[in-house]
VEXBA-59590 format. One line per 2 residues: their letters; for each residue z, y, x of N, C-alpha, C. Coordinates in nm, 3 decimals. Layout:
# residues N
A	Z,Y,X,Z,Y,X,Z,Y,X ~ ...
***
This chain:
# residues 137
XX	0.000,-0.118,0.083,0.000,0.000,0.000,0.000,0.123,0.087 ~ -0.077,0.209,0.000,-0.110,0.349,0.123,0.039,0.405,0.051
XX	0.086,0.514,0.114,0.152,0.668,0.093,0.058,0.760,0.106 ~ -0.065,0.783,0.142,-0.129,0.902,0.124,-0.272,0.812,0.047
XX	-0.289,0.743,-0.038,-0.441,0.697,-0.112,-0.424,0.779,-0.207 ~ -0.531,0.777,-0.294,-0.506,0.881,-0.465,-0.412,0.830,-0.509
XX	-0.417,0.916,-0.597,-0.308,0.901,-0.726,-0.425,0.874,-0.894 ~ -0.383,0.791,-0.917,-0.501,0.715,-1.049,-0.424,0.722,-1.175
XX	-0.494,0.850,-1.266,-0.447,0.877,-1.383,-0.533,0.825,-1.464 ~ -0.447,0.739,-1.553,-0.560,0.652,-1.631,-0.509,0.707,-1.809
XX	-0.534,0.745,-1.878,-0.518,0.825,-2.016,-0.635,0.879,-2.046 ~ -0.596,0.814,-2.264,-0.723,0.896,-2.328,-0.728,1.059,-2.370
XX	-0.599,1.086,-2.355,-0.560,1.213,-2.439,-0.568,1.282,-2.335 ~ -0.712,1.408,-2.313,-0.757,1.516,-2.241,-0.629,1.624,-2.223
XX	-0.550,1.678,-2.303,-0.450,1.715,-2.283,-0.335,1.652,-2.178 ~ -0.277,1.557,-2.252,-0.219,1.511,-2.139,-0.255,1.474,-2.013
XX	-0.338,1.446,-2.016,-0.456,1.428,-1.878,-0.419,1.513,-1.777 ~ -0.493,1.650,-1.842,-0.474,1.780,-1.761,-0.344,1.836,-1.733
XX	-0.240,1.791,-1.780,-0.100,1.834,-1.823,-0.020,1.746,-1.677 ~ -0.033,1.623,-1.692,-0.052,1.605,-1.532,-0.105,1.562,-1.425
XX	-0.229,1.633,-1.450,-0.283,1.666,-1.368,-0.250,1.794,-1.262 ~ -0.241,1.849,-1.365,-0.154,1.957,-1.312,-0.035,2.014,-1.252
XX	0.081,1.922,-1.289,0.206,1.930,-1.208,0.170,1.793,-1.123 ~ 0.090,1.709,-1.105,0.059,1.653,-0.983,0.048,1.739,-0.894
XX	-0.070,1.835,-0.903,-0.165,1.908,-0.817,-0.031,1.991,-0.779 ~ 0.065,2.013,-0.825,0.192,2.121,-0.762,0.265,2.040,-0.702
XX	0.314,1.925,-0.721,0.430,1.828,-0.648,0.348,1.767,-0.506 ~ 0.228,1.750,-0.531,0.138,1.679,-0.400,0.014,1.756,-0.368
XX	0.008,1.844,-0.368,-0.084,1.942,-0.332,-0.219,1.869,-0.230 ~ -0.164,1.770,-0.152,-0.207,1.706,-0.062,-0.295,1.596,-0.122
XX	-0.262,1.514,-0.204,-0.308,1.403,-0.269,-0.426,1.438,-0.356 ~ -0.514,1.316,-0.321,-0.617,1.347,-0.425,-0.573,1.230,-0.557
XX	-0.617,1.349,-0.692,-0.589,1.307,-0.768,-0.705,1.235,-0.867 ~ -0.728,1.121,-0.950,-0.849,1.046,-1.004,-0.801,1.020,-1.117
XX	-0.916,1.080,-1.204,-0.839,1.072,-1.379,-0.956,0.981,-1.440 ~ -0.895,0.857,-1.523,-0.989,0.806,-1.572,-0.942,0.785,-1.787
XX	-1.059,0.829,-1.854,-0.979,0.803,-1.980,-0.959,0.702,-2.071 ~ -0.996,0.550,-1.986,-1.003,0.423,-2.069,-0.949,0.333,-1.936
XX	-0.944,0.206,-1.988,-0.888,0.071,-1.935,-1.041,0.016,-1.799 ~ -1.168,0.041,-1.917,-1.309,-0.030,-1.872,-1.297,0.096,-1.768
XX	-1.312,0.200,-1.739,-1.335,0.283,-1.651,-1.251,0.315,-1.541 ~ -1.104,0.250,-1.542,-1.066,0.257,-1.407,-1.059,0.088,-1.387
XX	-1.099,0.009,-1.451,-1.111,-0.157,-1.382,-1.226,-0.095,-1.325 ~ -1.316,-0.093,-1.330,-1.436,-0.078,-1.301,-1.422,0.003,-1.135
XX	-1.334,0.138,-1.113,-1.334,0.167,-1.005,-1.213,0.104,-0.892 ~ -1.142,0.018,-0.976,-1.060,-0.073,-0.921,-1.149,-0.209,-0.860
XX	-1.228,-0.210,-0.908,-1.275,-0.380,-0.857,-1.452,-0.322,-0.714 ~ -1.436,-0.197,-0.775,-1.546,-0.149,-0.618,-1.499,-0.053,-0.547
XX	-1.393,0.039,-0.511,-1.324,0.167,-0.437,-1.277,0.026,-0.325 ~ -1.266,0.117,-0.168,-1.210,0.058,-0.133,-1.066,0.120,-0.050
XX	-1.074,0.229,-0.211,-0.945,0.375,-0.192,-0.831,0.208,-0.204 ~ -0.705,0.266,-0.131,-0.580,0.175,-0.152,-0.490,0.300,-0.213
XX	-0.485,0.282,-0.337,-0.424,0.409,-0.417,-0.294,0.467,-0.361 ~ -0.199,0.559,-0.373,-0.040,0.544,-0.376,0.022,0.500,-0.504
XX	-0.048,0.504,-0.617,0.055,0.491,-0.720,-0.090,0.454,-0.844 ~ -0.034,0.439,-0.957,-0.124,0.435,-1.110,-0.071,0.487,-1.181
XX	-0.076,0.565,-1.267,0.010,0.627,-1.380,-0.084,0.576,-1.486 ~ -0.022,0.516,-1.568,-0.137,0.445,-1.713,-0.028,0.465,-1.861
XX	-0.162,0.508,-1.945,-0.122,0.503,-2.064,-0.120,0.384,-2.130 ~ -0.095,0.374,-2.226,-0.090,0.215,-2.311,-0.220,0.209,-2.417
XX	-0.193,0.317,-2.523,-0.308,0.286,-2.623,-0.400,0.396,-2.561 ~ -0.470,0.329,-2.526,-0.621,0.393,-2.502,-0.758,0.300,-2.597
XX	-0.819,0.337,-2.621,-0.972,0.244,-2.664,-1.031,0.186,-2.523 ~ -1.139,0.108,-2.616,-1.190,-0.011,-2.505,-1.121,-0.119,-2.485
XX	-1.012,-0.044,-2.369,-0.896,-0.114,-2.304,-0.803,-0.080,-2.278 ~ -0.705,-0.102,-2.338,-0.528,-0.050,-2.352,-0.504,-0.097,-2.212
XX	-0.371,-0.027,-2.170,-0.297,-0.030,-2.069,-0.231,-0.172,-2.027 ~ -0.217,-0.206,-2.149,-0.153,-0.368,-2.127,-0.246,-0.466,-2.071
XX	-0.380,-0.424,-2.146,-0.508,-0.561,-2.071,-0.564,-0.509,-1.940 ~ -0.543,-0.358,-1.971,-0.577,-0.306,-1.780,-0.486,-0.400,-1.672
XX	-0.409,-0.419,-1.702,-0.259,-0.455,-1.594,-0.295,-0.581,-1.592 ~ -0.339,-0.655,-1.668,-0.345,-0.820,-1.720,-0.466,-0.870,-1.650
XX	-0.553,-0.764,-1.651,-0.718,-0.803,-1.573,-0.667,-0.792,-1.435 ~ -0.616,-0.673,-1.434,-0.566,-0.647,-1.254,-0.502,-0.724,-1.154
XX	-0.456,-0.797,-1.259,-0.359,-0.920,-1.185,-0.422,-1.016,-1.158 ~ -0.505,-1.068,-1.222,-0.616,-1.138,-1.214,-0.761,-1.122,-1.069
XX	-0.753,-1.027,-1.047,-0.865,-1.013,-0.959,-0.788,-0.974,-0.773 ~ -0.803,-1.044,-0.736,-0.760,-1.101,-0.593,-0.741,-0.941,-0.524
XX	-0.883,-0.894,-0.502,-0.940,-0.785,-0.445,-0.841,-0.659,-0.472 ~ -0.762,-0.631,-0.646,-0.748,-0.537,-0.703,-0.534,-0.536,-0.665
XX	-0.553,-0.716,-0.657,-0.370,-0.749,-0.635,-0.381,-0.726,-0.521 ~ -0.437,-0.745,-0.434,-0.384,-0.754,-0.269,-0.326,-0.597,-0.238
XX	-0.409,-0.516,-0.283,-0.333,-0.388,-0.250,-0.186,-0.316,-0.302 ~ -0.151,-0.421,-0.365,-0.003,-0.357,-0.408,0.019,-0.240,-0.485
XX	-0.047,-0.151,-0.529,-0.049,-0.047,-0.557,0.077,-0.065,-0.697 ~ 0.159,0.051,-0.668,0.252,0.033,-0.785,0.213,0.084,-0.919
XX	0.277,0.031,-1.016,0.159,0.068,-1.137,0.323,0.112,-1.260 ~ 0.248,0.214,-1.304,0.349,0.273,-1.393,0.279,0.311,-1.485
XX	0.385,0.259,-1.639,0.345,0.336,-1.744,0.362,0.439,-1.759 ~ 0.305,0.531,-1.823,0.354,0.671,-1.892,0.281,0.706,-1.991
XX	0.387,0.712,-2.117,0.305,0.675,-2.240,0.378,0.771,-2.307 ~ 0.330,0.804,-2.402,0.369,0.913,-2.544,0.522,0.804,-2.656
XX	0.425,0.724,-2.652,0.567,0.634,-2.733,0.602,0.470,-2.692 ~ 0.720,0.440,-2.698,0.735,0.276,-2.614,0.804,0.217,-2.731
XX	0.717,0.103,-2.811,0.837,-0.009,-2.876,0.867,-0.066,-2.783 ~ 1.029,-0.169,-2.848,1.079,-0.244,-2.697,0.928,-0.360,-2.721
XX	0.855,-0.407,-2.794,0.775,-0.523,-2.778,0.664,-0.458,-2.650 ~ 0.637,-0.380,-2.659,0.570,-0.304,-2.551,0.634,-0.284,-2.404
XX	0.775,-0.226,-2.415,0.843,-0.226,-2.268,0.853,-0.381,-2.232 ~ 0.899,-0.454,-2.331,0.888,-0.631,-2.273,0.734,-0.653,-2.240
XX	0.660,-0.669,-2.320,0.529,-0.683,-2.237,0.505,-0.626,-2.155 ~ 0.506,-0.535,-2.102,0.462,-0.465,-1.922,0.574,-0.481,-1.872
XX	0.655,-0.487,-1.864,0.786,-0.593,-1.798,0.723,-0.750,-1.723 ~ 0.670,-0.775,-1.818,0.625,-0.935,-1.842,0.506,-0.925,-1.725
XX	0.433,-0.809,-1.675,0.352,-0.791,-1.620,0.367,-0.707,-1.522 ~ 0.500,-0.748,-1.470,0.522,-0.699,-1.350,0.540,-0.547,-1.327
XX	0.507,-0.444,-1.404,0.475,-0.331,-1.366,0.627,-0.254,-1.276 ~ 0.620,-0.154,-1.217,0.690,-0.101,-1.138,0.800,0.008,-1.246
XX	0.723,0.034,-1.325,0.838,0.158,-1.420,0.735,0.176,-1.558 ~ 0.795,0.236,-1.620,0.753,0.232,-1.789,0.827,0.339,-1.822
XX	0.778,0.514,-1.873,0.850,0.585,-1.927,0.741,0.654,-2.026 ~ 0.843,0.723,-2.111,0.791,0.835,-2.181,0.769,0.957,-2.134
XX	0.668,1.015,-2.172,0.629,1.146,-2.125,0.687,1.248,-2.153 ~ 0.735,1.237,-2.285,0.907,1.343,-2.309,0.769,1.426,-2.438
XX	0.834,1.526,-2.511,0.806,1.576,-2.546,0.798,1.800,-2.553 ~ 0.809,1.786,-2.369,0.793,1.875,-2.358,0.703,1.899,-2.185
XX	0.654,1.991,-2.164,0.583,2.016,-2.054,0.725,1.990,-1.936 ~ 0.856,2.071,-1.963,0.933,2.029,-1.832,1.034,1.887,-1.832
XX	1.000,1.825,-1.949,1.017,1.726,-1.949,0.932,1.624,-1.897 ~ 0.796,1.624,-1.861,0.732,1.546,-1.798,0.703,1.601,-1.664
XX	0.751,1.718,-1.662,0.747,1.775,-1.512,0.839,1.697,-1.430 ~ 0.999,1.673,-1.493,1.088,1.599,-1.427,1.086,1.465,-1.424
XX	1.029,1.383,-1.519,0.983,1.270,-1.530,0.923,1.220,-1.347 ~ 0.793,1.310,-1.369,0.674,1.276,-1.252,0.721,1.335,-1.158
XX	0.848,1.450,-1.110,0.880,1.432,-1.019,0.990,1.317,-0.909 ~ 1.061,1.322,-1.025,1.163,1.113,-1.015,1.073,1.052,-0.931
XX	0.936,1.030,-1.037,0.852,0.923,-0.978,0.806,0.915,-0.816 ~ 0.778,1.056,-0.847,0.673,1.076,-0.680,0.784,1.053,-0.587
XX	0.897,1.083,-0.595,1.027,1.130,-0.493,1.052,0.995,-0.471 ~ 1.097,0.887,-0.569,1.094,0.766,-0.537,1.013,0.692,-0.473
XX	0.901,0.701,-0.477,0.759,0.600,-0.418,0.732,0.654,-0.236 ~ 0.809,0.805,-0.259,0.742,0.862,-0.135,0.831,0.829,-0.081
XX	0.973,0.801,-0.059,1.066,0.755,-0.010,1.058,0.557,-0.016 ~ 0.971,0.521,-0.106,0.987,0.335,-0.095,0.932,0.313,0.000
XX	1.045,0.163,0.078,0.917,0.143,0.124,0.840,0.048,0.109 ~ 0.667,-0.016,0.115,0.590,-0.075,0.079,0.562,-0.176,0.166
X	0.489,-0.279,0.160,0.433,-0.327,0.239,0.267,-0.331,0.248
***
């Protein structure tokens, strides 16, 4: 796993997208950031990049391909597991049948996006502060 590869925002909602996208672009100024708005469109740059990400931030209900079968294909493809990349939800709403399923799938963290701009500001900063301090192999 890199500490300096992109950062892979995977969400359908253009708002939230840009929302952090944007307090990314302030917490890591440094990092390039890659927004994709479906499941089919970041497998797709997952199974040919031969970027080794730092992190995934994924939504759950997206079209095409939800967050849950993104994670489920990913695990599946040799090329896409070897890199370790830690994979986190961040979603608008979590039933527990949902936090148990991406549980079930290994993922690294599972939160809500809060319902305010500095509420997901503090959210994604937790995150980054933690990962940039883990260490990986």
């Amino acid at each position: 796993m890199s500490k300096t590869g992109p950062i892979i925002i995977i969400d359908d909602d253009p708002d939230d997208q840009e929302m952090i996208h944007r307090i990314l672009s302030r917490l890591t100024p440094e990092t390039e950031l890659k927004k994709f708005n479906d499941g089919e469109a970041a497998l797709a740059y997952f199974l040919s990049t031969k970027d080794r990400p730092f992190i995934v931030l994924c939504d759950i209900n997206m079209p095409l391909m939800n967050g849950l079968e993104l994670r489920k294909k990913m695990e599946t493809e040799p090329m896409v597991k070897q890199k370790m990349t830690p994979f986190i939800y961040l979603t608008t709403t979590a039933s527990p049948d949902q936090v148990l399923m991406a549980h079930h799938l290994a993922v690294q963290g599972f939160f809500v996006k809060g319902q305010s701009y500095n509420e997901l500001k503090e959210t994604l900063t937790d995150i980054m502060a933690y990962w940039k301090r883990c260490e990986r192999p």
